[in-house]
N, C-alpha and C positions, 0 to 999 in steps of 0.2 A: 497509218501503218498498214491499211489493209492494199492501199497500191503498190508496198514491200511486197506481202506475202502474194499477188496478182504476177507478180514477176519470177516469183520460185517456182522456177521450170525443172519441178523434176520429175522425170518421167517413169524410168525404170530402175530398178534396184536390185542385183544378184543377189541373191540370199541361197550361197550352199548349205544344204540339208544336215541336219544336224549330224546323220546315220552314215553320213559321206564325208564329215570333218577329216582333217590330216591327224596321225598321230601327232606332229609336233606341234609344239607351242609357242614360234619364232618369236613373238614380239607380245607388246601390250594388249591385251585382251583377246589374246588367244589368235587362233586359225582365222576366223572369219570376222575380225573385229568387234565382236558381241558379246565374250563371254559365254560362248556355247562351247560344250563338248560332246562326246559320244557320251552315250552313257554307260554306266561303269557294273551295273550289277549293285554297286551302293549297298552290299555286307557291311556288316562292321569293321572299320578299320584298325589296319595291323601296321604296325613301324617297320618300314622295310631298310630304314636307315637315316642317321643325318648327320650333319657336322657345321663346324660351328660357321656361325656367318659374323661378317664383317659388319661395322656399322653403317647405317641409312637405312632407305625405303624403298630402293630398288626393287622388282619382284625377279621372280627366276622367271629364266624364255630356255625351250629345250630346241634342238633338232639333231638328227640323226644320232638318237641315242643320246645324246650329250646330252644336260646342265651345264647353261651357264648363268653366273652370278654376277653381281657389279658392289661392293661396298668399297670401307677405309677401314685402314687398321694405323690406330696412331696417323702419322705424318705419311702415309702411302695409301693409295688408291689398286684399290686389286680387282680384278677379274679372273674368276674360275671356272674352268674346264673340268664337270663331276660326270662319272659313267653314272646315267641315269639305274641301271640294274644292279648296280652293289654301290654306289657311294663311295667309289673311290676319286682320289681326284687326277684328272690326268695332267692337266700344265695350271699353274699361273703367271699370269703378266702384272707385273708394278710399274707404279712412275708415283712421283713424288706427287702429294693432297698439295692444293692451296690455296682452296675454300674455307675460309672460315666465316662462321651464322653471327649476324649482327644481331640475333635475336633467341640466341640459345637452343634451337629445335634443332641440332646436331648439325656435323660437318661433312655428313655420309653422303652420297649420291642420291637425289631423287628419283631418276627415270631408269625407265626399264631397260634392257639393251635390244635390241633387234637383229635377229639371225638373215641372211640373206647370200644367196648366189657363195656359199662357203667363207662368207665374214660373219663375226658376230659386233656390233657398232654400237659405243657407250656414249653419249653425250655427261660430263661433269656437272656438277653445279655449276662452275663459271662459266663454263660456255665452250669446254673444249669438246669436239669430237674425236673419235679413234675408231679405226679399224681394227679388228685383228684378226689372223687367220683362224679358223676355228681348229684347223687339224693340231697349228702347234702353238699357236697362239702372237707370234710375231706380229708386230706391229705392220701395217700395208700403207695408210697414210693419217694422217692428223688434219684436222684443221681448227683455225680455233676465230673467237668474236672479237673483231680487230681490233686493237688496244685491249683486249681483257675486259673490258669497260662491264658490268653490269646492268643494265636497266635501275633504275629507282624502284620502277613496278614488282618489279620479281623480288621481293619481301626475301625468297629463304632460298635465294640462287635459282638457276631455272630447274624445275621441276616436272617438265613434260618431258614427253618421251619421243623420241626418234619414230620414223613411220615410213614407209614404205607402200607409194601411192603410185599406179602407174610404171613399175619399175625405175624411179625414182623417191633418192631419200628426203624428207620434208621437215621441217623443222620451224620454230617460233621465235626467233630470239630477239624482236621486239625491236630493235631499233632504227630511227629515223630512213636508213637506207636498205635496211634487212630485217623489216619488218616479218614474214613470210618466206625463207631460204627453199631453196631444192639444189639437191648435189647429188651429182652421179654416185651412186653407193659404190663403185668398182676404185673410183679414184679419187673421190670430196671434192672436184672440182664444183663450183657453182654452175648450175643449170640456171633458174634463175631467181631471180630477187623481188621482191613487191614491198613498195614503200608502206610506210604506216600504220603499219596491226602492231599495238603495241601486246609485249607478253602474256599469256595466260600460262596455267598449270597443266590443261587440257590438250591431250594430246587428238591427234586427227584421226579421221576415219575416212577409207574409200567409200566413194560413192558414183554406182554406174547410173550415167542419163543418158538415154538413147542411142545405148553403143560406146557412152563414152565415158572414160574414167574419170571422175572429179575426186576433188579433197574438202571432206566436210570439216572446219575447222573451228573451236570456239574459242579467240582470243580473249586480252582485257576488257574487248570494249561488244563483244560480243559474238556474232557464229556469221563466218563468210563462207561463201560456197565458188570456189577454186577450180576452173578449170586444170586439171593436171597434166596436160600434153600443151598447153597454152600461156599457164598461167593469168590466163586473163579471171580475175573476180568478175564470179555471175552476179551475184546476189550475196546483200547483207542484211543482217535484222540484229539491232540493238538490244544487247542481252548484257548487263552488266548490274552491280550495284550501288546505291548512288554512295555507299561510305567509301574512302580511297582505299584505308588497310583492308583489301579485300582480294578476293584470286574468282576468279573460274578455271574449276580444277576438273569436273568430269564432263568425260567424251560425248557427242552426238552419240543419240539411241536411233538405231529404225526400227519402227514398230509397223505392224498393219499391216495388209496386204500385199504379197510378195508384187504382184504388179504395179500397186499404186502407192508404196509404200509412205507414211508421214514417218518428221522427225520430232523427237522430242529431247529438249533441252533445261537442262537444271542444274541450279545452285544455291548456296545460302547467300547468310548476309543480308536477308530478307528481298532475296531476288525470286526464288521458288522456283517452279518447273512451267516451261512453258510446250504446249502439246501442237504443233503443225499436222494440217493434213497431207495426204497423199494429192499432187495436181491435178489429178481429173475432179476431186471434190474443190479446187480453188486456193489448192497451198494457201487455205486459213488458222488462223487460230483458234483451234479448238477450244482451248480454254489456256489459262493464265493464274496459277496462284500460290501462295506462301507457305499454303496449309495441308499441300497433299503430296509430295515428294520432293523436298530441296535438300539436296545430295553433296555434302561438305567437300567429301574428297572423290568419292566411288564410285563408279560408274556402276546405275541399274542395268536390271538385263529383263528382257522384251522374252514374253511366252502367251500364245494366245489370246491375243488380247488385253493382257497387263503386263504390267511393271514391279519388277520384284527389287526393293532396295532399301537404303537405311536413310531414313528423313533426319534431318537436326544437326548441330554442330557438335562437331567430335568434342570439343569443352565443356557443352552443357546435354552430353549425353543425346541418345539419338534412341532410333525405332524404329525397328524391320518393316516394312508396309509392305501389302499387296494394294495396288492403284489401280484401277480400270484405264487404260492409257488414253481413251477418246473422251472419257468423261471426266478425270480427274476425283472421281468419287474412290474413297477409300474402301477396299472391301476389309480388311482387316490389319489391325495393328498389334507388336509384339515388343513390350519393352527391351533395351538393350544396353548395354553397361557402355558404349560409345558405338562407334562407328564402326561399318566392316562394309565385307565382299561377297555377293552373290554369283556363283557360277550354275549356268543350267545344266545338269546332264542328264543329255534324254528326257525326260517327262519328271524332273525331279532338282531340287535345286542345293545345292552343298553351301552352305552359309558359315563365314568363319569369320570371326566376329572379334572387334579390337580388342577383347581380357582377352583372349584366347580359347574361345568356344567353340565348338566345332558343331554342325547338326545339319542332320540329312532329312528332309521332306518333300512330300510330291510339294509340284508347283502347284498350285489350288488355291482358286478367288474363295474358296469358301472358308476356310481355317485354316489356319496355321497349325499343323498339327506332326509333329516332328516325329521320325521313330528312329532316332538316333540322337543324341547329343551325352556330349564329353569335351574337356577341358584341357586336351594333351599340349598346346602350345603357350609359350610362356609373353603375355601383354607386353607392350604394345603390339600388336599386329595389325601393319598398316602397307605391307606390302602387298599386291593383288598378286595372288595366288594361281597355278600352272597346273594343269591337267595332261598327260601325257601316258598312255599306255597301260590304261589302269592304274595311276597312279597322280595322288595330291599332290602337290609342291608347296608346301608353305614357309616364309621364312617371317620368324616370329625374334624377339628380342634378343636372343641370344646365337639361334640355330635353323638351317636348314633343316626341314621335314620332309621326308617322300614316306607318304602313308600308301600301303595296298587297300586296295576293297578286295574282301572276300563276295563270294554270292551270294545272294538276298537269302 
């Protein structure tokens, strides 16, 4: 394994400043793929509005002002267009649902949407993509997973999200010829194709090496590193679990050193987190194990030197952890009623947790020590959450939330 990690040639890693983020919040995890935000002033929050959301686990993605959404309502798939400053809604677009869960964990859409170049782009549970304009919401092009076919692997339809690497859109959809997709986001034509990654839940992450844009991606069978102007796979390392009903669902982390940056990668299922260094220390592994941050669904989020996220399976209950990221040592743990979402903002981390709990604390390896928590959203919440303008996005079982911060 260690003439794997001898070959992970990564060199440089852009990491925009947190105090420099975009106001919007185009795609899955935010501006910068991390899960950072500006920070907010983090007062007490006040409802500045919401409305009701459609079924799944889609999360919201904002730009220019806008919210948009992705659920089902009944037998119809929707996508909405809400003015982020009053909660009005400006268009919807429908086309008939025809997903249905061989396994009862709903028929709603998994992934998030991705805003880009004035589209906002849904991928479905079966595998279709869509375009649509964001001003009025018209359909631009479709494309869909030839024959409809599903993977075997993809347990609860695909569940990652659309990504935007390189000025092209990327995607997982697992199968034998289309293992690894890229499509012009302007028109879905295929850019290109890479045989044999079969699906993951996990959606990708840019990543710059020496000037050059790559795609960090963690499929079924583990985490490939993707030239993105090439397509050529640099490098692989086997990250999976040995039971089959199983997923890797959250993203590559970069932690460390803006220069040298390491990744770290996690899951359950008794896979755990695995911690790589930055190449000038030897793209090693740092450590490897079960017991210090395996992340069911969520993507942690990287702050000076830790790891801020929820260890455990969302079924048998989980636990907010602060992790040292180079040691794997826990510095502290906080029981939690299941699974959820940490966002960094500014020097402080907004944790909203699957009953519906809400609670603001510094990021700090020393205690967990919150000075805000309150319960305003209604469980399950499992959709990752949108920062935008001063304002939370949350969409909980029933309803979209745009919470204000007032000033500390």
């Amino acid at each position: 394994m260690q003439r794997h990690f001898a070959l992970f040639g990564i060199a440089y890693c852009c990491i925009i400043l947190v105090g420099k983020a975009k106001a919007d919040w185009p795609h899955f995890l935010g501006p910068t793929s991390d899960l950072r935000a500006p920070g907010l002033g983090l007062g007490p929050p006040t409802l500045a509005w919401q409305v009701a959301a459609h079924e799944g686990f889609s999360g919201p993605v904002t730009a220019k002002g806008k919210v948009f959404t992705y659920g089902r309502s009944e037998k119809m798939e929707i996508v909405q267009s809400i003015d982020l400053a009053s909660g009005k809604i400006h268009w919807q677009q429908t086309w008939p649902a025809v997903y249905e869960d061989n396994y009862s964990r709903g028929n709603g859409p998994r992934g998030t949407p991705v805003c880009h170049q004035g589209l906002v782009i849904v991928m479905g549970p079966e595998g279709t993509l869509r375009a649509l304009d964001q001003e009025s919401g018209m359909l631009v092009w479709k494309w869909g997973i030839p024959g409809g076919i599903i993977p075997r692997d993809a347990f609860f339809g695909y569940g990652f999200s659309p990504a935007i690497i390189n000025e092209k859109l990327w995607i997982n959809p697992g199968m034998e010829d289309l293992g690894i997709v890229a499509l012009d986001p302007k028109t879905g034509k295929i850019l290109h194709q890479i045989r044999g990654h079969k699906a993951g839940y996990s959606t990708p992450i840019p990543w710059h090496i020496g000037g050059k844009v790559h795609g960090a991606f963690v499929t079924r069978e583990g985490f490939s590193l993707v030239d993105a102007t090439t397509a050529e796979v640099i490098h692989r390392v086997p990250f999976r679990a040995r039971a089959e009903a199983s997923v890797n669902a959250a993203s590559p982390v970069k932690w460390g050193q803006r220069d040298n940056p390491g990744l770290f990668l996690t899951a359950c299922y008794a896979t755990g987190g695995l911690a790589l260094s930055g190449p000038q220390r030897g793209a090693k592994a740092l450590w490897k194990n079960d017991s210090s941050l395996s992340c069911h669904f969520a993507t942690p989020v990287y702050h000076q030197g830790h790891l801020y996220g929820f260890h455990g399976r969302q079924e048998e209950g989980a636990q907010l952890r602060c992790v040292e990221a180079e040691t794997g040592v826990v510095k502290w743990t906080e029981e939690s009623a299941g699974c959820g979402w940490v966002i960094l903002c500014g020097e402080e981390i907004v944790v909203v947790a699957e009953d519906g709990t809400l609670s603001i604390a510094p990021a700090s390896p020393k205690a967990w020590r919150p000075r805000h928590t309150s319960k305003p959203f209604v469980g399950p919440v499992r959709a990752v959450p949108a920062v935008d303008r001063g304002m939370l996005l949350v969409r909980d079982a029933k309803s979209l939330h745009a919470l204000a911060f007032g000033p500390k």
